[in-house]
Kinemage of the C-alpha trace (Angstrom):
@kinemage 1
@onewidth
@group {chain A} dominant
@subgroup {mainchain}
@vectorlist {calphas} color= white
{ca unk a 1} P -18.936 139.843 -5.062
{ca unk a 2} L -22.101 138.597 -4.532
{ca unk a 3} L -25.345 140.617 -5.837
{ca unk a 4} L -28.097 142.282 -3.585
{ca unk a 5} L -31.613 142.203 -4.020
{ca unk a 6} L -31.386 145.879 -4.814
{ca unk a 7} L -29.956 148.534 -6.519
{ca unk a 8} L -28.057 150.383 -3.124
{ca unk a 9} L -28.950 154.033 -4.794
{ca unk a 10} L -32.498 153.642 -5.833
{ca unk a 11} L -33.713 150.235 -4.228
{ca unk a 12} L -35.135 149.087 -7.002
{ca unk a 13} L -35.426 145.506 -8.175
{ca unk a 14} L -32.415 143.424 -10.387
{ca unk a 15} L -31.124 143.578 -12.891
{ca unk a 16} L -27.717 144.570 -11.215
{ca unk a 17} L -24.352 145.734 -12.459
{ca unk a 18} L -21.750 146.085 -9.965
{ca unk a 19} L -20.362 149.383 -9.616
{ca unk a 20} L -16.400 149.195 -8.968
{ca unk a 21} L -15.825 152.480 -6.915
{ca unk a 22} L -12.059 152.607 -7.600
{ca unk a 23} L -12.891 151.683 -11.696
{ca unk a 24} L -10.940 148.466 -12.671
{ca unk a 25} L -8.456 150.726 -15.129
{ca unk a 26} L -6.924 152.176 -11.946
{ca unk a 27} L -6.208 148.805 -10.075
{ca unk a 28} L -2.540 148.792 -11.656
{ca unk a 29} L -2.071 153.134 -11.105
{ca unk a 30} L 0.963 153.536 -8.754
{ca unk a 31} L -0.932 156.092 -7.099
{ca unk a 32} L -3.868 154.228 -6.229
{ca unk a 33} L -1.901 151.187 -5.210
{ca unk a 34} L -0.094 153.103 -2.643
{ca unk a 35} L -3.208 154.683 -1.193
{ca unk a 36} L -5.853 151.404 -0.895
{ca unk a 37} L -5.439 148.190 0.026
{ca unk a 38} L -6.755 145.076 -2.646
{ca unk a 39} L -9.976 144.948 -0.690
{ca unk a 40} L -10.879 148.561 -0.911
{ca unk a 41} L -10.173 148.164 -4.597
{ca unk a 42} L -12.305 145.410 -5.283
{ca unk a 43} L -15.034 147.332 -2.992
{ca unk a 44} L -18.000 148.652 -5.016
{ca unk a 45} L -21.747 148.901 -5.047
{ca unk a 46} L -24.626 146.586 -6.621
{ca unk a 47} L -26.900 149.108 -9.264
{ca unk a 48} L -29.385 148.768 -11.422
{ca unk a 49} L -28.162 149.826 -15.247
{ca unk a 50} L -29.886 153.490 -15.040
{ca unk a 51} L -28.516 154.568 -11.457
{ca unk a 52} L -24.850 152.520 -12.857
{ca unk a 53} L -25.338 154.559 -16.275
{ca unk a 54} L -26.086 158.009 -14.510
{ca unk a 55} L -23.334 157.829 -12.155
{ca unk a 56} L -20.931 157.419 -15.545
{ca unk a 57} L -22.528 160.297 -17.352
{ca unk a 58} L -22.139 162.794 -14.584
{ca unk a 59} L -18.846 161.882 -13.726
{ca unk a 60} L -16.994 160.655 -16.820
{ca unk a 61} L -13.659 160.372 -15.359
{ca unk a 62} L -12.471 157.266 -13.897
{ca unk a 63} L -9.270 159.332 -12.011
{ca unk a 64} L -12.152 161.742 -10.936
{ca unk a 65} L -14.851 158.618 -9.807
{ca unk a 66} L -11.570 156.560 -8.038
{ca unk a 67} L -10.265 159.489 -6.031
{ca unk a 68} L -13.047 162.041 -5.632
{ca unk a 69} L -15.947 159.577 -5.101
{ca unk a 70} L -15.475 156.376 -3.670
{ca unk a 71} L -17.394 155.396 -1.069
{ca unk a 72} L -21.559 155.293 -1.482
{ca unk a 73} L -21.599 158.128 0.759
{ca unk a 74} L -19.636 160.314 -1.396
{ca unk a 75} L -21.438 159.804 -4.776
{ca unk a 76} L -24.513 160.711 -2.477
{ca unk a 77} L -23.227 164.088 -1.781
{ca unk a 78} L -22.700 164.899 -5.350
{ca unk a 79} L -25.344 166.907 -6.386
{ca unk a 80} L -26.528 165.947 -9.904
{ca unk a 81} L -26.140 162.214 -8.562
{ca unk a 82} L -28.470 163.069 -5.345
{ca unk a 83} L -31.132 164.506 -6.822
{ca unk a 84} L -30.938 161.793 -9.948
{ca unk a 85} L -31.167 159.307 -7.130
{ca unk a 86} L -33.623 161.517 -5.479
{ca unk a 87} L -35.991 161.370 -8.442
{ca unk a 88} L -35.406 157.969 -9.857
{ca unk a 89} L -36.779 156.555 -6.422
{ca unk a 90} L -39.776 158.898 -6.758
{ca unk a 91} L -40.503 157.626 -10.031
{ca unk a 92} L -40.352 153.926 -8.330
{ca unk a 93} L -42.776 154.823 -5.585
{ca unk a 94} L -45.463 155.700 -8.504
């Protein structure tokens, strides 16, 4: 793990958190150990603390966030987390 100059939602500048998208609770779940491989659960995305907050607010669930959404593309397509996105790099560009 090794942090980016960006937050990979909003682009905006450090300080990160790193996002696990299969959360770190589910690592020992039977059913998530049969479906992805050690990489894929160590795989997550570099935030900043308000896109890494927002993303735990609109999806509170970790069994929801670890088999509904993860992949970057995938919390993308969920609407509230979009358009937070959406507007949080608007509010950057000001």
């Amino acid at each position: 793990m090794t942090s980016s100059d960006l937050c990979e939602l909003c682009n905006c500048a450090p300080p990160h958190n790193f996002h696990h998208l299969i959360p770190r609770t589910l690592h020992s779940n039977k059913w998530f150990k049969k479906r992805y491989t050690r990489e894929q659960m160590q795989a997550g995305l570099w935030l900043c603390k308000v896109c890494h907050g927002a993303i735990h607010d609109q999806i509170p669930s970790e069994k929801e966030l670890g088999r509904n959404f993860n992949t970057k593309e995938k919390l993308l397509a969920h609407e509230q987390i979009a358009r937070f996105v959406q507007w949080r790099r608007s509010r950057l560009r000001e």
